[in-house]
Backbone as JSON Lines, residues from 0, in Angstrom:
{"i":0,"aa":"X","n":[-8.79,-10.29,13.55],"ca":[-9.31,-11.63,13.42],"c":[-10.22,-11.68,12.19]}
{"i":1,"aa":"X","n":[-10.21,-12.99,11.59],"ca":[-10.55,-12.71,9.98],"c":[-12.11,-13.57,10.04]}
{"i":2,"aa":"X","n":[-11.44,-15.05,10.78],"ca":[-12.3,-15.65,10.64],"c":[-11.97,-16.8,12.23]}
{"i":3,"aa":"X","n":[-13.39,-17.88,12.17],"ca":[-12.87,-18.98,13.56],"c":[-13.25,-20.39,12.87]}
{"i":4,"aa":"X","n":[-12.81,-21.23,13.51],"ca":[-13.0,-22.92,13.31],"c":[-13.45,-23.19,14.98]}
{"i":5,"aa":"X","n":[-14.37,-24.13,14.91],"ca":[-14.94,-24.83,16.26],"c":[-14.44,-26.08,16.5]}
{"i":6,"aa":"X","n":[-14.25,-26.3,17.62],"ca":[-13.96,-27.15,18.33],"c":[-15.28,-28.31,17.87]}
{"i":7,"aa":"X","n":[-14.93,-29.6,17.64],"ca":[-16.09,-30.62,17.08],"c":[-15.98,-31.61,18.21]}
{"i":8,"aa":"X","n":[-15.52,-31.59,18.89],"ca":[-15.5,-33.09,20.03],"c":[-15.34,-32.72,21.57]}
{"i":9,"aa":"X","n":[-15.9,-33.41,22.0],"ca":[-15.08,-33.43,23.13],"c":[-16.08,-32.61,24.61]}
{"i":10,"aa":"X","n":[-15.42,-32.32,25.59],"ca":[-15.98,-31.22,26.4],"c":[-16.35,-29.94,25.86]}
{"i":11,"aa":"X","n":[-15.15,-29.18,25.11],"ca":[-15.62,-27.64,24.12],"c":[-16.12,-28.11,23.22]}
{"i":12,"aa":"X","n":[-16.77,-29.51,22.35],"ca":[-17.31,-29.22,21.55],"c":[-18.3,-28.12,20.98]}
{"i":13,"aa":"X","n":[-18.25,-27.32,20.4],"ca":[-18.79,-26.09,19.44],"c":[-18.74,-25.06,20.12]}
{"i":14,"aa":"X","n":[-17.43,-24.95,20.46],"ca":[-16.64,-23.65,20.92],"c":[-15.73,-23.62,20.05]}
{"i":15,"aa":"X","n":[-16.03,-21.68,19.5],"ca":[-15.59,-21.55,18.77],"c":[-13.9,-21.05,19.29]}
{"i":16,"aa":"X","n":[-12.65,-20.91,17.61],"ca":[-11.92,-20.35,18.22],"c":[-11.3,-19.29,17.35]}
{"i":17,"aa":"X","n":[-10.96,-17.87,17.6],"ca":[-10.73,-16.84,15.92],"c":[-9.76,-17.59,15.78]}
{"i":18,"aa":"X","n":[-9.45,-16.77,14.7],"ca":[-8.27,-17.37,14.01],"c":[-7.48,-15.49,13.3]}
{"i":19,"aa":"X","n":[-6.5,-16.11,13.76],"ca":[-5.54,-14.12,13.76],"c":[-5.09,-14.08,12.12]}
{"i":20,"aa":"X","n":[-5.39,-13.82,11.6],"ca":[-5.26,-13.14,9.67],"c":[-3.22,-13.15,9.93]}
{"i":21,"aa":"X","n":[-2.99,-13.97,9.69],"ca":[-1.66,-14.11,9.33],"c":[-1.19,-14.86,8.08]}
{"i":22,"aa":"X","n":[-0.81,-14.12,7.44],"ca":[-0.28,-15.3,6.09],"c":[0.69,-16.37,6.53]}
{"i":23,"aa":"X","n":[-0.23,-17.17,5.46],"ca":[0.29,-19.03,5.96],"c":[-0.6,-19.4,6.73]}
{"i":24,"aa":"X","n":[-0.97,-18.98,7.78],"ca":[-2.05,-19.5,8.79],"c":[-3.1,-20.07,7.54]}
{"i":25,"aa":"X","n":[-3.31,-21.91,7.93],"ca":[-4.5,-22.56,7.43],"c":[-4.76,-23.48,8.21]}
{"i":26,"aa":"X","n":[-6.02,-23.16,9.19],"ca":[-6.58,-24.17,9.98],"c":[-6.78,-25.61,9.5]}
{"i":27,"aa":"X","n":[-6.3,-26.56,10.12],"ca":[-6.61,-27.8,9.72],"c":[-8.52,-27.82,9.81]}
{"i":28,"aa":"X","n":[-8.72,-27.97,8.01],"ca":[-10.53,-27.84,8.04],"c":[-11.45,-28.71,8.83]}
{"i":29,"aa":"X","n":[-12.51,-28.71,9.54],"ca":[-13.25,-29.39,9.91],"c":[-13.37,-31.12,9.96]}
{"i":30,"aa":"X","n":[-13.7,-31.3,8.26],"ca":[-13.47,-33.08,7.6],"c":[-12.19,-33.37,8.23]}
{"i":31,"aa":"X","n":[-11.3,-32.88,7.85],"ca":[-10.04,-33.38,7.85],"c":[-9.79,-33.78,9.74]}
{"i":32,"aa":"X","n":[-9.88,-32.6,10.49],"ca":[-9.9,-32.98,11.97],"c":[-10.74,-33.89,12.64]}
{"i":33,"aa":"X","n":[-11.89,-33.75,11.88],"ca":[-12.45,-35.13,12.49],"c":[-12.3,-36.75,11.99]}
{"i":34,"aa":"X","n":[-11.91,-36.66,11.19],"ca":[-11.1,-38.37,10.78],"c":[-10.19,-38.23,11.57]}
{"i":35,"aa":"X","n":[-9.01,-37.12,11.63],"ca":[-8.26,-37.18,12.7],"c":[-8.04,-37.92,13.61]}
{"i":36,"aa":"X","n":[-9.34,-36.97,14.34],"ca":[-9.25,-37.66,16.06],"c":[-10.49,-38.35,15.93]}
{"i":37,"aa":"X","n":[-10.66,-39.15,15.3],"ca":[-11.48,-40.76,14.91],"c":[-10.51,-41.35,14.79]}
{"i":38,"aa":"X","n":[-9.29,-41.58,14.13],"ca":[-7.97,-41.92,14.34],"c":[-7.81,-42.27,16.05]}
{"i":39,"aa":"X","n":[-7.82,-41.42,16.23],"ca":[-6.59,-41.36,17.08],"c":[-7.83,-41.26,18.7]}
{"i":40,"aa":"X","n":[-8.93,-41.46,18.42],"ca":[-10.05,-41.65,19.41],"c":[-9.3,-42.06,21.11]}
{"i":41,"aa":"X","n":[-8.78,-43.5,20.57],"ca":[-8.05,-44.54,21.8],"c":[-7.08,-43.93,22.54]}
{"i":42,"aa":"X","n":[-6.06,-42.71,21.24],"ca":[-4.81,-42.34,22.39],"c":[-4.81,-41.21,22.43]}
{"i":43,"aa":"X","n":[-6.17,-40.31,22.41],"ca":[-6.34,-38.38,23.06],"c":[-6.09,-38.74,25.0]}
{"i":44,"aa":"X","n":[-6.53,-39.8,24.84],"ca":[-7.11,-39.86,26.75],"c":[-5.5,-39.9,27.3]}
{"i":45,"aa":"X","n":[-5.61,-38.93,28.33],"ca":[-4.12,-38.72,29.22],"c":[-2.75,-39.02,28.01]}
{"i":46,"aa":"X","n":[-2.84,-38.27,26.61],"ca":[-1.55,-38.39,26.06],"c":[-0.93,-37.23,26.26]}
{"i":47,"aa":"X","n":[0.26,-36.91,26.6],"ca":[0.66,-35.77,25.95],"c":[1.12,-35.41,24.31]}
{"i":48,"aa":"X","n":[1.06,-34.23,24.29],"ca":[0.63,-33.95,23.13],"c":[1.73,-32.73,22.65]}
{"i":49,"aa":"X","n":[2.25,-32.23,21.1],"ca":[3.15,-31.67,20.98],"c":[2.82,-31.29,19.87]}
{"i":50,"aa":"X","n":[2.39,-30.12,19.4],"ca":[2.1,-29.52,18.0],"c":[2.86,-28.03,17.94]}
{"i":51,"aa":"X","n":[3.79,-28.93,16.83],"ca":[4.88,-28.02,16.42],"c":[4.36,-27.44,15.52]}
{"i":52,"aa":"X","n":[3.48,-26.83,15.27],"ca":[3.26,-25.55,14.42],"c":[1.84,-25.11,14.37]}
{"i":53,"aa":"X","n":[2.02,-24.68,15.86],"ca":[0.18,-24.48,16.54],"c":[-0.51,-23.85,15.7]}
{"i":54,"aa":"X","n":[-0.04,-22.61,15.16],"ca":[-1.18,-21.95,14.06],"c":[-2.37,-21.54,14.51]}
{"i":55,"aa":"X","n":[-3.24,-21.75,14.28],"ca":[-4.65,-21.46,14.92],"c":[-4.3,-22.28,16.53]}
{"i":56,"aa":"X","n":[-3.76,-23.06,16.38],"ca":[-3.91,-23.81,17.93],"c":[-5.31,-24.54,18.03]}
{"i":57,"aa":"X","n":[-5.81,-25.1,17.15],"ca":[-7.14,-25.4,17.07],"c":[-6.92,-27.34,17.2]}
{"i":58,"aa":"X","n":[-5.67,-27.68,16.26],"ca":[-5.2,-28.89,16.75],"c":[-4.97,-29.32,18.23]}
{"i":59,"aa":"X","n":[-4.53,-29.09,19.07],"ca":[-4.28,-28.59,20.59],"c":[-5.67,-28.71,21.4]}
{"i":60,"aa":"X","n":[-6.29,-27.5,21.27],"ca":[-7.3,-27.31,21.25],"c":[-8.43,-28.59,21.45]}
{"i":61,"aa":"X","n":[-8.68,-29.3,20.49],"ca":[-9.16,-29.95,19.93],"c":[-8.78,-31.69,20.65]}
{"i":62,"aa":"X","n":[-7.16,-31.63,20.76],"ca":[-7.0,-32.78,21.38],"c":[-7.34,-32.63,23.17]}
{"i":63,"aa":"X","n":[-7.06,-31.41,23.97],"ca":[-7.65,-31.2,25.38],"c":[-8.98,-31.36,25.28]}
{"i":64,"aa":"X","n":[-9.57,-31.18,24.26],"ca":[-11.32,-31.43,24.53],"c":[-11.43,-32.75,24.84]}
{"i":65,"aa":"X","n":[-10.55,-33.88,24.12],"ca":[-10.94,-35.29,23.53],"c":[-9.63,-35.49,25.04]}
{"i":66,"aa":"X","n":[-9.61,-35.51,26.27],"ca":[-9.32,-35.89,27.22],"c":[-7.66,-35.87,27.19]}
{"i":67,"aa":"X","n":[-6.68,-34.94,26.14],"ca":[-5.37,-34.94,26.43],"c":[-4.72,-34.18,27.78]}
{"i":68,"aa":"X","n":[-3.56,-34.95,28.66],"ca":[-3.37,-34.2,29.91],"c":[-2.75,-33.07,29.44]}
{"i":69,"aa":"X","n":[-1.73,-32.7,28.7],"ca":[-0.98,-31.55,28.08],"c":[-0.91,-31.46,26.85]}
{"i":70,"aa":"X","n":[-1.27,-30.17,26.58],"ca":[-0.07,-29.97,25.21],"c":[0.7,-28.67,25.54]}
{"i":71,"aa":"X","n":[1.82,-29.34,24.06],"ca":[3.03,-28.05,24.37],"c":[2.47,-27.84,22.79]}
{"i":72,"aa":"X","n":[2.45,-26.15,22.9],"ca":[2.6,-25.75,21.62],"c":[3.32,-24.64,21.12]}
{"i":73,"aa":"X","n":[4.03,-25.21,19.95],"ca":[5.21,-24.36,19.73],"c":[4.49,-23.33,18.33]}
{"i":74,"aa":"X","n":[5.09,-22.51,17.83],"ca":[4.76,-21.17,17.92],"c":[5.66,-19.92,17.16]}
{"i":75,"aa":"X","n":[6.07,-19.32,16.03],"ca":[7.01,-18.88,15.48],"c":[6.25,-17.66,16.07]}
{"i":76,"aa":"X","n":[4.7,-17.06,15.58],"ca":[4.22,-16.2,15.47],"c":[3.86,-15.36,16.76]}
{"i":77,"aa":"X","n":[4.9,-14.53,17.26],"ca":[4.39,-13.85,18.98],"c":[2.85,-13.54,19.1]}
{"i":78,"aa":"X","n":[2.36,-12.67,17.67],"ca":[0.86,-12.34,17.8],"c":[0.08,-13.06,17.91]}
{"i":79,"aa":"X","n":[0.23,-14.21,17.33],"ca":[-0.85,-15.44,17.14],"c":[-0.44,-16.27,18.75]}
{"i":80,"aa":"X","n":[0.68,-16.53,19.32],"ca":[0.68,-16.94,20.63],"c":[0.21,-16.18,21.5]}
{"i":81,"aa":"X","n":[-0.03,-14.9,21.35],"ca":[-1.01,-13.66,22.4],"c":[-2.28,-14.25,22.02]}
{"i":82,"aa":"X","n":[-3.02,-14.37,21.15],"ca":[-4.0,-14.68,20.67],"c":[-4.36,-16.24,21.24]}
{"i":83,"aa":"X","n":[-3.57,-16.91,21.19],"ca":[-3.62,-18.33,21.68],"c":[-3.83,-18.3,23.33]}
{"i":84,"aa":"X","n":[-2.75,-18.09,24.06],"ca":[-2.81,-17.54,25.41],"c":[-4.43,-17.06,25.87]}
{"i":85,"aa":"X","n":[-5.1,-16.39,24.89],"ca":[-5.71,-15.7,25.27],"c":[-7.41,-17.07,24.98]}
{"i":86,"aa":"X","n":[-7.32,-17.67,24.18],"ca":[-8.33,-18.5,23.85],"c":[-8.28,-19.65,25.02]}
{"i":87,"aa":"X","n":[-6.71,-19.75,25.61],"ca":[-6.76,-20.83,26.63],"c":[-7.33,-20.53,27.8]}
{"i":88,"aa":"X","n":[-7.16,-19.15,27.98],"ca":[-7.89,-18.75,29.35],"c":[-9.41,-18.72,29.24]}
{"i":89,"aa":"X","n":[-10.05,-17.71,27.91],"ca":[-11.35,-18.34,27.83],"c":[-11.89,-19.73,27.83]}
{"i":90,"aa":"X","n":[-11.06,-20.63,27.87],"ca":[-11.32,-22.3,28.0],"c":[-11.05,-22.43,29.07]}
{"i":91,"aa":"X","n":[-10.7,-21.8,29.91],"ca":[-10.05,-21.81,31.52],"c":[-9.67,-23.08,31.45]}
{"i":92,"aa":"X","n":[-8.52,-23.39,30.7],"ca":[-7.2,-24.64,30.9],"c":[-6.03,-24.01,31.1]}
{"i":93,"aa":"X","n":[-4.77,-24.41,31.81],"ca":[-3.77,-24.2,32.15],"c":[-2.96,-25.57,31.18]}
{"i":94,"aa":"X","n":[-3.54,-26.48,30.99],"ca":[-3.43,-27.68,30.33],"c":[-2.75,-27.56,29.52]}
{"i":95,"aa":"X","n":[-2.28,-26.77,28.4],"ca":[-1.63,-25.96,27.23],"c":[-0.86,-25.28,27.38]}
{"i":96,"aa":"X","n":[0.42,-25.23,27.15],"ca":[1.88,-24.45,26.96],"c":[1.95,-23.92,25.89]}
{"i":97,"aa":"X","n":[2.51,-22.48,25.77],"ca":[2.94,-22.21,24.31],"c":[3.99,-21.48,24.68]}
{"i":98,"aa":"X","n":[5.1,-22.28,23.38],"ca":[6.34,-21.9,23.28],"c":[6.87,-21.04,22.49]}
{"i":99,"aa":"X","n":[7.4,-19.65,22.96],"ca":[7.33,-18.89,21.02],"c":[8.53,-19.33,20.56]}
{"i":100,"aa":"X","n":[8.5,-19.29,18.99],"ca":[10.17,-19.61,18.42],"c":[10.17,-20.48,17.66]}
{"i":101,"aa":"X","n":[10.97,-20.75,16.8],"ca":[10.78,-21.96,16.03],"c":[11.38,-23.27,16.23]}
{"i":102,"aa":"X","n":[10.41,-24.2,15.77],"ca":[10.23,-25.22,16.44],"c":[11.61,-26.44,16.37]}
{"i":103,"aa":"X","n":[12.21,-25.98,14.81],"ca":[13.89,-26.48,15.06],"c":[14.87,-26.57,16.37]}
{"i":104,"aa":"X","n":[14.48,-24.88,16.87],"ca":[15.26,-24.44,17.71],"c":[14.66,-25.18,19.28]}
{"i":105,"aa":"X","n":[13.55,-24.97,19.24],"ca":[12.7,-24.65,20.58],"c":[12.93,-26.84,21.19]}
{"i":106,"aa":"X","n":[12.54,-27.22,19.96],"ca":[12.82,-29.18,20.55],"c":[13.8,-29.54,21.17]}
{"i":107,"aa":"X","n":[15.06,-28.83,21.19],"ca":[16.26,-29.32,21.85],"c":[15.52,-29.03,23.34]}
{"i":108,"aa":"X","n":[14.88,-28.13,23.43],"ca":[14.74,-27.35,24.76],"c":[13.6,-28.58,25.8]}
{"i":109,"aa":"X","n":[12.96,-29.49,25.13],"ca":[11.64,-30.33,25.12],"c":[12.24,-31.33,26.64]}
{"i":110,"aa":"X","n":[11.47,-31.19,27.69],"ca":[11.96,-32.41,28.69],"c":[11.08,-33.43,29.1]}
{"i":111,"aa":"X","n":[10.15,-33.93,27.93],"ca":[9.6,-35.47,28.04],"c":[8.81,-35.9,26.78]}
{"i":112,"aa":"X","n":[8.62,-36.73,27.07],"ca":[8.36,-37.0,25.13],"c":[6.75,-37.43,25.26]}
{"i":113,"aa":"X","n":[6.41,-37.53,24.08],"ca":[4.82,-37.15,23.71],"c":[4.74,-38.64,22.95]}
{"i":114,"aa":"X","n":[2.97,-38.45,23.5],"ca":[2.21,-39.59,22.79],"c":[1.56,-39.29,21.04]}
{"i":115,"aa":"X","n":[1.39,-38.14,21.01],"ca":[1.0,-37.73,19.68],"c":[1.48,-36.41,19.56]}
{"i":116,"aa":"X","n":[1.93,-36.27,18.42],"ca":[2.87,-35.11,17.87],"c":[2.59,-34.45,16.34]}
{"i":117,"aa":"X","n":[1.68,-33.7,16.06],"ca":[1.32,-33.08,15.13],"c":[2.29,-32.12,14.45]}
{"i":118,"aa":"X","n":[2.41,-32.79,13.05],"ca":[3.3,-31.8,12.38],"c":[2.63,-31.43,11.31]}
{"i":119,"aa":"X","n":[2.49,-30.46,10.91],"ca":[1.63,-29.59,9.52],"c":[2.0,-28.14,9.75]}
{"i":120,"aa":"X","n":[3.74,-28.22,9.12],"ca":[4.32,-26.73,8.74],"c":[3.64,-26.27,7.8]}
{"i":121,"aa":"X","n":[3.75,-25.11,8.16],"ca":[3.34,-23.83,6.53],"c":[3.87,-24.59,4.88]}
{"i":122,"aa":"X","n":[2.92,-24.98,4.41],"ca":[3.23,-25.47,2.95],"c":[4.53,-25.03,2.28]}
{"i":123,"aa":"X","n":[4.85,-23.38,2.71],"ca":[6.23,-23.33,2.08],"c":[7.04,-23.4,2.31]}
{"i":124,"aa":"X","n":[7.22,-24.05,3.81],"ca":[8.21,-24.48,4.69],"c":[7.97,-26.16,4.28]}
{"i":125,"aa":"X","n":[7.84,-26.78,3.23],"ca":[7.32,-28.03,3.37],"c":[9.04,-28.94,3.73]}
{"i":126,"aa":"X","n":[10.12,-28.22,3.52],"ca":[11.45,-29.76,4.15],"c":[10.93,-29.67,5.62]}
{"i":127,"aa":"X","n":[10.52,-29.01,6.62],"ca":[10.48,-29.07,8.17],"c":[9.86,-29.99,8.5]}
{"i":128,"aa":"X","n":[8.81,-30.29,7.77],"ca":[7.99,-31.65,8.82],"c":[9.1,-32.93,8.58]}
{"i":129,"aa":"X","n":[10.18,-33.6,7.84],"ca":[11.05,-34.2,8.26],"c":[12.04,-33.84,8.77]}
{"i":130,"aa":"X","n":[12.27,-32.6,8.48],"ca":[13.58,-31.88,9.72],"c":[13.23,-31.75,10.78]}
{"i":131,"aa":"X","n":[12.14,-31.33,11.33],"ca":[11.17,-31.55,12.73],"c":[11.27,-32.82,13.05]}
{"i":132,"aa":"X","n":[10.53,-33.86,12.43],"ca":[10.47,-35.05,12.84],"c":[11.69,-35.64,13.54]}
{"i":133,"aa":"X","n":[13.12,-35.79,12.27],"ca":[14.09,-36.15,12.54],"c":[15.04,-35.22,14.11]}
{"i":134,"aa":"X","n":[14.54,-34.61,14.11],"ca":[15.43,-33.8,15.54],"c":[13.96,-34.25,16.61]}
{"i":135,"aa":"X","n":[12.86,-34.71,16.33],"ca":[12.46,-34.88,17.67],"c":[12.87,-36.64,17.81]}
{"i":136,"aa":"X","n":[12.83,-37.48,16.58],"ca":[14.08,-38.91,17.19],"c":[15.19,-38.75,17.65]}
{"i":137,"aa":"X","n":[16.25,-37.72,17.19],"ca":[17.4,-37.55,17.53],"c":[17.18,-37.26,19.18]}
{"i":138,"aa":"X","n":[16.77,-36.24,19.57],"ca":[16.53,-35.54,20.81],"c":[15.27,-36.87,21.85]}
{"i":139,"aa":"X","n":[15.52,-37.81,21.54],"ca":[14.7,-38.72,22.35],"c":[13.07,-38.09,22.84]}
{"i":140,"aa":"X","n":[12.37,-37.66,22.1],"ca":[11.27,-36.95,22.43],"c":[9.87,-37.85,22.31]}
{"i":141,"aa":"X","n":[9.85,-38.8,21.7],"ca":[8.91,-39.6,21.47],"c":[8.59,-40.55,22.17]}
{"i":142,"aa":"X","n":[7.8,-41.15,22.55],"ca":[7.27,-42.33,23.27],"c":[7.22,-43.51,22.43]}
{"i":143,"aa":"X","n":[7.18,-45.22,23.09],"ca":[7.41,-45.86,21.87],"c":[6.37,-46.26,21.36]}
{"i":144,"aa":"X","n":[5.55,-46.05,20.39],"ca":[3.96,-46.07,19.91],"c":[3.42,-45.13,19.85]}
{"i":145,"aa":"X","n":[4.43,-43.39,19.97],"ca":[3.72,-42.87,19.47],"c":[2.86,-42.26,18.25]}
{"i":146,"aa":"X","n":[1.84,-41.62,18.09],"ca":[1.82,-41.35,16.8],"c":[1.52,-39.68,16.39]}
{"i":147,"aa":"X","n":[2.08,-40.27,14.93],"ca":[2.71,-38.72,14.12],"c":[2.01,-38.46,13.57]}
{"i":148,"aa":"X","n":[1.18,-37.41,13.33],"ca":[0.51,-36.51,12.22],"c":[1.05,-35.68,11.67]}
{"i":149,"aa":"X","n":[1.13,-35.99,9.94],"ca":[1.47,-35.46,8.95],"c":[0.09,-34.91,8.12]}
{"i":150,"aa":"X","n":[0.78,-32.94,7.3],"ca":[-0.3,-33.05,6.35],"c":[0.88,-32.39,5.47]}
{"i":151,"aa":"X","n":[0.79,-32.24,4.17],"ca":[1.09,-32.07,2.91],"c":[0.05,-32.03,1.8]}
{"i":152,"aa":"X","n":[0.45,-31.07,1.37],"ca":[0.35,-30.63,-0.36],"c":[-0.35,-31.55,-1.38]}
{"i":153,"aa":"X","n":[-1.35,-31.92,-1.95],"ca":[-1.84,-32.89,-3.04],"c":[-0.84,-32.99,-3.9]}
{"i":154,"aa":"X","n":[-0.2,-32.03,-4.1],"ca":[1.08,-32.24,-5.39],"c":[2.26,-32.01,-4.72]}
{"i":155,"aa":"X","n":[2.49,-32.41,-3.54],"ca":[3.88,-32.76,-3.3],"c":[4.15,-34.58,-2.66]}
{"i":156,"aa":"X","n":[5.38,-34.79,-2.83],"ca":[5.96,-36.53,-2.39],"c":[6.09,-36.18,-0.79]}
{"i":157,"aa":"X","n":[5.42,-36.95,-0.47],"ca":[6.07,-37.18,0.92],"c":[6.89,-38.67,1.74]}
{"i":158,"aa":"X","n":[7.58,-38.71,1.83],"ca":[8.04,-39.94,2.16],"c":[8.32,-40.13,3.68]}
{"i":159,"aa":"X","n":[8.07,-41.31,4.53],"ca":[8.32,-41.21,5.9],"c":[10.08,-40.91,6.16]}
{"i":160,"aa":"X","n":[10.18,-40.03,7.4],"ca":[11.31,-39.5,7.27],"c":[12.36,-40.48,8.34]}
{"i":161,"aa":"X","n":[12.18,-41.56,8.82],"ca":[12.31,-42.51,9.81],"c":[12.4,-43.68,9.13]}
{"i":162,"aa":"X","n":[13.1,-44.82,9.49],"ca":[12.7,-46.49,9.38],"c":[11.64,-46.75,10.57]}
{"i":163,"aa":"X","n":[11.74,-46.41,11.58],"ca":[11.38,-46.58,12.8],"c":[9.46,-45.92,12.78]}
{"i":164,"aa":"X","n":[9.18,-45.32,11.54],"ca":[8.11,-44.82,11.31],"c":[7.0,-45.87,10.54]}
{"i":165,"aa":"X","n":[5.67,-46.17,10.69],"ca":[5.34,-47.02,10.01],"c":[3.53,-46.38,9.58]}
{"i":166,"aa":"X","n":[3.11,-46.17,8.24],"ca":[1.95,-45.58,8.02],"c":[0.89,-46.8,9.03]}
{"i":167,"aa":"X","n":[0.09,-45.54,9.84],"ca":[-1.36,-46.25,10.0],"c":[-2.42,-46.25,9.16]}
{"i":168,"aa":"X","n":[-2.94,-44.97,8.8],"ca":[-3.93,-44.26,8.35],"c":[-3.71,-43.1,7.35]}
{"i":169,"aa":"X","n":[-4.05,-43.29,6.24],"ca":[-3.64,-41.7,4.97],"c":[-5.15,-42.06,4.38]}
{"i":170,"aa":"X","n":[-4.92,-40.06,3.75],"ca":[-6.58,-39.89,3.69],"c":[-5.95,-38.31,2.88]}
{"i":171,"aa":"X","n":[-6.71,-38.34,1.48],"ca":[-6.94,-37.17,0.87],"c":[-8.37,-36.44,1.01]}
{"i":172,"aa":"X","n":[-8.28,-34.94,0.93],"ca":[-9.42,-34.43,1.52],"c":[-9.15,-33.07,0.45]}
{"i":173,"aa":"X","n":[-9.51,-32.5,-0.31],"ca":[-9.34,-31.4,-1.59],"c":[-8.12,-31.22,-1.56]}
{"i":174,"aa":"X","n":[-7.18,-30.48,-1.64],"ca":[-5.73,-30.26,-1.9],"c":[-5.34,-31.02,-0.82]}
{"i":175,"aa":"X","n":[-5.16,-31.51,0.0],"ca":[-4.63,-31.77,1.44],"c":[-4.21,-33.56,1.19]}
{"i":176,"aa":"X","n":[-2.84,-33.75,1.57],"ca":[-2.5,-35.47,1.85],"c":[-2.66,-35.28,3.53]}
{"i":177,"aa":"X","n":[-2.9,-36.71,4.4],"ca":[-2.68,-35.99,5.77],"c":[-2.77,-37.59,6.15]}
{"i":178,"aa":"X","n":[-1.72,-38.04,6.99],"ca":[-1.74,-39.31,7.49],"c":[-1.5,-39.24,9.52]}
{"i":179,"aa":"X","n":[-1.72,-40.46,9.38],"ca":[-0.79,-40.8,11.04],"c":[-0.15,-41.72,10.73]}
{"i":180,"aa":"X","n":[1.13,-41.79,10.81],"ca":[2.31,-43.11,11.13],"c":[2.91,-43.1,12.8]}
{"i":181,"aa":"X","n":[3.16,-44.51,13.25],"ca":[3.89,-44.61,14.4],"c":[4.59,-45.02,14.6]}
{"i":182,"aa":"X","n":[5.43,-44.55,15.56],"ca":[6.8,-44.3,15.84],"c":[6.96,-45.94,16.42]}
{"i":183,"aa":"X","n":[7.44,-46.75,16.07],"ca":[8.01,-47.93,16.54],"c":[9.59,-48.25,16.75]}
{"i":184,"aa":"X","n":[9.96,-48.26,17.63],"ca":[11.27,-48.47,18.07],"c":[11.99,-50.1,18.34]}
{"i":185,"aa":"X","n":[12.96,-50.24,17.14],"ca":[13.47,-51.23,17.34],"c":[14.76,-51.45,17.87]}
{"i":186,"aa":"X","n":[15.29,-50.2,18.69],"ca":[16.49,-50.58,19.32],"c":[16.08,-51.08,20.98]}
């Protein structure tokens, strides 16, 4: 363990959580999580929740403090999901799933759809957060209003990967783009 980020809201507010020294692993920073879930204040309470690329798991984390009933979190890294597992029990929640595998694969497997759905792949995986996205519309996984968190690259395009997607909220923070759009369904 290299280093930790704290929990800022909620019941765990300023509980801390490590963070496992894996390359690629970059905690969503402090600023940035709390505009976040200032965002998204109204729909933490009883949403479920789906963060496809737990990482620190601090996103997750962070939304069970701020009153979410579940999250599922998916998970490439086995060590960092031992590590995760292991921060949920010191939080003594059961509230939190983690799925290992990648998250392409693992969504087909998904049996109810989520109110907020965090996507912020590894920067050098940057096509997945619309290949993610697009297989969790395909696979009926979304709720209708829910909303999506995106982060990206200061110097990369991001474009919504949906019609059915509509920006709420975008916000630059040092290298980092990072929005919420929601999922609106017009069929």
């Amino acid at each position: 363990m290299k280093s930790e980020v704290r929990i800022i809201g909620g019941q765990w507010r300023g509980r801390k959580i490590p963070i496992v020294d894996v390359e690629g692993l970059r905690p969503t920073p402090d600023r940035i999580r709390e505009t976040l879930f200032n965002w998204l204040a109204r729909d933490c309470r009883d949403a479920l929740v789906l963060d496809c690329f737990a990482g620190s798991g601090v996103l997750g984390f962070e939304a069970l403090s701020r009153g979410a009933r579940r999250v599922t979190a998916l998970e490439q890294q086995r060590g960092v999901i031992s590590s995760l597992r292991a921060q949920a029990e010191r939080l003594e929640t059961s509230a939190i799933e983690f799925l290992p595998g990648d998250a392409r694969d693992l969504i087909g497997r998904l049996q109810q759809k989520f109110d907020i759905v965090f996507i912020d792949p590894p920067y050098a995986a940057s096509e997945l957060r619309a290949e993610v996205f697009r297989l969790l519309e395909a696979r009926q996984c979304l709720q209708s209003g829910a909303k999506i968190y995106f982060e990206w690259p200061i110097d990369e395009n991001f474009d919504l990967p949906s019609s059915e997607l509509q920006w709420l909220k975008q916000k630059t923070a040092g290298q980092v783009n990072y929005a919420i759009a929601e999922w609106r369904v017009s069929r």
